[in-house]
C-alpha positions as CSV (number, residue, x, y, z in Angstrom):
1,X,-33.2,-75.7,29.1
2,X,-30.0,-77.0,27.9
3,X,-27.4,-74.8,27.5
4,X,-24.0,-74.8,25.7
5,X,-20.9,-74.5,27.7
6,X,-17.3,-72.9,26.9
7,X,-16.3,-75.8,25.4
8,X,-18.9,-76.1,22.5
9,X,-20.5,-78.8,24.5
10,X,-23.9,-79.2,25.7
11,X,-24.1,-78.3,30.0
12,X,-26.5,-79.9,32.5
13,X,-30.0,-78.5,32.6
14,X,-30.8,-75.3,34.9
15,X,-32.9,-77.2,38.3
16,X,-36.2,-75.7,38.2
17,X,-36.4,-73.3,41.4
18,X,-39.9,-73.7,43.2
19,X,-41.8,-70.3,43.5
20,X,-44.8,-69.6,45.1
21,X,-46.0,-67.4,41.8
22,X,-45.9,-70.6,39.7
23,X,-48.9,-73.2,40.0
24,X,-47.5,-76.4,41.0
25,X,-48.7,-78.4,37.8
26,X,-46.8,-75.8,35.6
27,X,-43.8,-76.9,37.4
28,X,-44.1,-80.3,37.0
29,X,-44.9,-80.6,33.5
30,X,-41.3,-78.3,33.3
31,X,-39.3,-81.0,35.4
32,X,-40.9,-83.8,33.2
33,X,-39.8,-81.7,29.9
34,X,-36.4,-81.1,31.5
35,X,-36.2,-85.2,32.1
36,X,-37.2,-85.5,28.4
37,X,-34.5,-82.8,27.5
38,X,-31.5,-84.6,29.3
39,X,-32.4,-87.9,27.1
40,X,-31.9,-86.1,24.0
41,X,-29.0,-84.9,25.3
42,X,-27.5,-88.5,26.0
43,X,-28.7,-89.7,23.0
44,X,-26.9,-86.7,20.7
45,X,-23.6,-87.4,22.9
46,X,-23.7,-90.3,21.8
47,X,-24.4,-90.1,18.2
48,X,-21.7,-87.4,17.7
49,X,-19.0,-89.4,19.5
50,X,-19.9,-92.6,16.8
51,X,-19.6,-89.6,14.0
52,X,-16.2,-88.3,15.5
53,X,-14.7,-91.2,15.9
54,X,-15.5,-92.9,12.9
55,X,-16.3,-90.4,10.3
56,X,-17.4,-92.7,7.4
57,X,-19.9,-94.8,10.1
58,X,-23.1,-92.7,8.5
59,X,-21.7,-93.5,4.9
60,X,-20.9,-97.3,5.2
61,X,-25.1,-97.3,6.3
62,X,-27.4,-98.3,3.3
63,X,-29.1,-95.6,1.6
64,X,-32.4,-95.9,3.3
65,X,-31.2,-95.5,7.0
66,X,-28.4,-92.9,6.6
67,X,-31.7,-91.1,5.1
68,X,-33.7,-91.8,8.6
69,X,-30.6,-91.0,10.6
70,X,-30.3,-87.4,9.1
71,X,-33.5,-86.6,9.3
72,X,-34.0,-87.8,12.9
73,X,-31.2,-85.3,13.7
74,X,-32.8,-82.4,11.8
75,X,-35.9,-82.6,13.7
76,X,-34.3,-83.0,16.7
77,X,-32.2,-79.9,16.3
78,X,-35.3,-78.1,14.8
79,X,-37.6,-79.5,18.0
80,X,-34.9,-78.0,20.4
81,X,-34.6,-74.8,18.4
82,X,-38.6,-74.7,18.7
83,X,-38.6,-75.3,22.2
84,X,-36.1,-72.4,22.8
85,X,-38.1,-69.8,20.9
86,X,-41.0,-70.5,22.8
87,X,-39.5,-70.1,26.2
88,X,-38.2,-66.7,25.2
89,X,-41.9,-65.8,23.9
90,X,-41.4,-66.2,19.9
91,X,-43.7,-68.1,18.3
92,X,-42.1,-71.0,15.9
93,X,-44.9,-70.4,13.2
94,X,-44.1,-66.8,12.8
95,X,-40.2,-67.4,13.0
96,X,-38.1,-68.1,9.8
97,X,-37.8,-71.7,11.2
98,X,-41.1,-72.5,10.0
99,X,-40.0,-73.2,6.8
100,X,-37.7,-75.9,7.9
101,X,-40.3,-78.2,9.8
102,X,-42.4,-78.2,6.2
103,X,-39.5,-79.2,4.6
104,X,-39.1,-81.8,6.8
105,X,-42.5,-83.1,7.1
106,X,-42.5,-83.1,3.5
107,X,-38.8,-85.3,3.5
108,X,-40.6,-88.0,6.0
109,X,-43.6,-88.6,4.0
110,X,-40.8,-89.3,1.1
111,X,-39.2,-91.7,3.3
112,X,-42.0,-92.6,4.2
113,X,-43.2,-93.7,1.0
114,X,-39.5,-95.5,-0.2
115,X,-39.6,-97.9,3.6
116,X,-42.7,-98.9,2.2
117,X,-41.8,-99.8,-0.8
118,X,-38.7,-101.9,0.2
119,X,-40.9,-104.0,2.6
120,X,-43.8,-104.6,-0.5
121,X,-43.4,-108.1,-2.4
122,X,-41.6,-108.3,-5.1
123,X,-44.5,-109.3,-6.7
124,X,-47.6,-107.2,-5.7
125,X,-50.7,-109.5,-5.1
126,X,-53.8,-108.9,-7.3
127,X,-56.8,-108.2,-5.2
128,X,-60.5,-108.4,-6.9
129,X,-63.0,-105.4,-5.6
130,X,-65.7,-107.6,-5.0
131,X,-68.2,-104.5,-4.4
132,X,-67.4,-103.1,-7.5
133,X,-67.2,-106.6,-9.8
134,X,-70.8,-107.2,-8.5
135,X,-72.1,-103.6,-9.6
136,X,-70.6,-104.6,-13.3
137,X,-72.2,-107.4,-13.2
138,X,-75.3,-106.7,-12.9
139,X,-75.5,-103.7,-15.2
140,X,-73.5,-106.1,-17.7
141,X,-76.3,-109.1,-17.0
142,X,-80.0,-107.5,-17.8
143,X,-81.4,-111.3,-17.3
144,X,-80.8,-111.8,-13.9
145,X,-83.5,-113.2,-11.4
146,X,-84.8,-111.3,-8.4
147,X,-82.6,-113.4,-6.0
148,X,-79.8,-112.9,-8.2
149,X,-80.0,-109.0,-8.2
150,X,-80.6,-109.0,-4.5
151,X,-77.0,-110.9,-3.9
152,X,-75.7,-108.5,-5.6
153,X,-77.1,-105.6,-4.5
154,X,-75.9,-107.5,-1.0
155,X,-72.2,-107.8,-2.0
156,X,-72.0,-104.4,-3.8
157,X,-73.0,-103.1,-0.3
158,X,-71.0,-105.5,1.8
159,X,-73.7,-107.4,3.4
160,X,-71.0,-110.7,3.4
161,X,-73.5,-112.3,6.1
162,X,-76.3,-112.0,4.3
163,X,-74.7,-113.2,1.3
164,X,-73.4,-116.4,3.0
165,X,-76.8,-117.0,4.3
166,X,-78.3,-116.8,1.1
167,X,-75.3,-119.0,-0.8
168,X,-75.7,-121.8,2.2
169,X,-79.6,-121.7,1.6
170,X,-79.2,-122.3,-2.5
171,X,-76.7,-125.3,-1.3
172,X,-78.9,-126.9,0.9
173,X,-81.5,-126.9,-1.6
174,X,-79.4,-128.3,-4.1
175,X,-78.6,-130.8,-2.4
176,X,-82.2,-132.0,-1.6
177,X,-82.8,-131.9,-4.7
178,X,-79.3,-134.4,-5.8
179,X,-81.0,-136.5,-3.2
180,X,-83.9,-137.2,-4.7
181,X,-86.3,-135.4,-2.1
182,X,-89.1,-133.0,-3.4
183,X,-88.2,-129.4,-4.4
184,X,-89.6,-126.1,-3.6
185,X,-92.3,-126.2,-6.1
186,X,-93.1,-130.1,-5.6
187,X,-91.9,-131.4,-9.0
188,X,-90.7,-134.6,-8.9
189,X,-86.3,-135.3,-9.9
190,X,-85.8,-137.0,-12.9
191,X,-84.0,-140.0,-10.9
192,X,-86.8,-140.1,-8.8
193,X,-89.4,-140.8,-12.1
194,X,-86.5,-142.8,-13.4
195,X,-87.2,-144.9,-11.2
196,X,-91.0,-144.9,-10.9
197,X,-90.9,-146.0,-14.3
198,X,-88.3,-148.4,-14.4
199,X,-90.7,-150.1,-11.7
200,X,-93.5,-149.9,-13.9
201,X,-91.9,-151.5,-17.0
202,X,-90.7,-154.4,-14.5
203,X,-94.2,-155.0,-13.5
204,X,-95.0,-155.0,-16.6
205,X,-92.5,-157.1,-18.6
206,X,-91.5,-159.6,-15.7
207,X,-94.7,-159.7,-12.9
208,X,-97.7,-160.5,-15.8
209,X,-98.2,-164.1,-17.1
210,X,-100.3,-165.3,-19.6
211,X,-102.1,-168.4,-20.5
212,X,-99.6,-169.2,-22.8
213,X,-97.1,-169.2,-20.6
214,X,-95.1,-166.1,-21.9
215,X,-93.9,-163.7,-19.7
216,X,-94.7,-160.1,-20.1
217,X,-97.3,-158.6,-22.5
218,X,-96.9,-160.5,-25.5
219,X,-98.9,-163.4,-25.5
220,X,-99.0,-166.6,-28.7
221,X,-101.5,-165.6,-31.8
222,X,-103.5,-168.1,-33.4
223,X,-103.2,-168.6,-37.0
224,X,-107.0,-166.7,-37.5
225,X,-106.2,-164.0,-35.0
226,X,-103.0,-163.7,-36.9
227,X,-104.6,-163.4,-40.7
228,X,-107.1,-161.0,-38.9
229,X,-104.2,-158.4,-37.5
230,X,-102.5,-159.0,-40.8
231,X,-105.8,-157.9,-42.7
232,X,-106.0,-155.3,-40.4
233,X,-102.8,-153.8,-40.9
234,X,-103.8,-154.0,-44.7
């Protein structure tokens, strides 16, 4: 493990001796820890010659990352701490230092929390819970058809395919029916008997002739057929 010298500093790592008592995995997952060790050691070097030689480099950080770099350093210095009670035989959760690693857990969720925040809009988007709009709406709607309630029913439970499905069906018959094709149930569109009977007052008006030579349906009246409707009408 590492190991603190005269001068206050941190020393190389012990080499791991090779025993004929210790399995051989066991000794390589303790050369590969001892690797991982000698980083943290480079990496703390380093950070304490930036803090010696300029002691206001933390301060002149903003807020948010002087926070991460303290708390990177606590749980290093609490990891190594860990790591040395357990190779004497102590166990961490029973030792004083317990307390410590909750208190930081509980300081990284806070930071946690306030990264998050400075990264979020400005402006927070409004987001609709479409499950929970359709179950309103059809407690709220009692008149509702059959098809209706069952697109709900499939939103509410997030059948989206299904939904779509049923949404490109209703188009497609929609649109037969703006077409002027036959529906479902075999009714005829109203431009399609607009134009039946626009043919049929053509016909009509324009295609008959009479023997008086007037066009259409009306025809000349004789003076006695005309006192006879007029008597009639009487």
């Amino acid at each position: 493990m590492l190991c603190e010298d005269q001068t206050g500093g941190f020393g190389e790592p012990a080499p791991v001796q090779k025993s004929s008592m210790v399995p051989e995995n066991i000794l390589e997952s303790v050369t590969e820890t001892l690797a991982y060790a000698e980083e943290v050691r480079t990496a703390l070097l380093q950070f304490f010659a930036v803090a010696g030689d300029d002691p206001d480099a933390l301060a002149e950080l903003p807020p948010l990352l002087q926070a991460r770099a303290y708390l990177v350093l606590s749980k290093t210095t609490t990891s190594l701490l860990s790591v040395q009670l357990r190779c004497t035989g102590v166990d961490p959760d029973e030792h004083p230092i317990s307390k410590e690693f909750d208190r930081l857990s509980l300081c990284g969720e806070k930071l946690g929390r306030y990264q998050d925040w400075e990264k979020a809009p400005l402006r927070p988007s409004t987001r609709v819970n479409k499950r929970g709009a359709a179950r309103v709406i059809g407690h709220a709607l009692p008149q509702l058809t059959a098809e209706q309630r069952e697109s709900l029913r499939d939103i509410s439970r997030g059948n989206e395919a299904r939904m779509r499905s049923f949404t490109d069906k209703r188009a497609r018959k929609k649109r037969r029916q703006q077409g002027g094709g036959p529906s479902s149930s075999g009714d005829k569109s109203v431009r399609q008997a607009a134009e039946e009977f626009l043919q049929k007052a053509a016909k009509e008006l324009v295609m008959c002739t009479n023997s008086d030579g007037v066009r259409g349906p009306l025809r000349i009246l004789s003076d006695g057929e005309e006192h006879e409707q007029v008597e009639q009408e009487t």
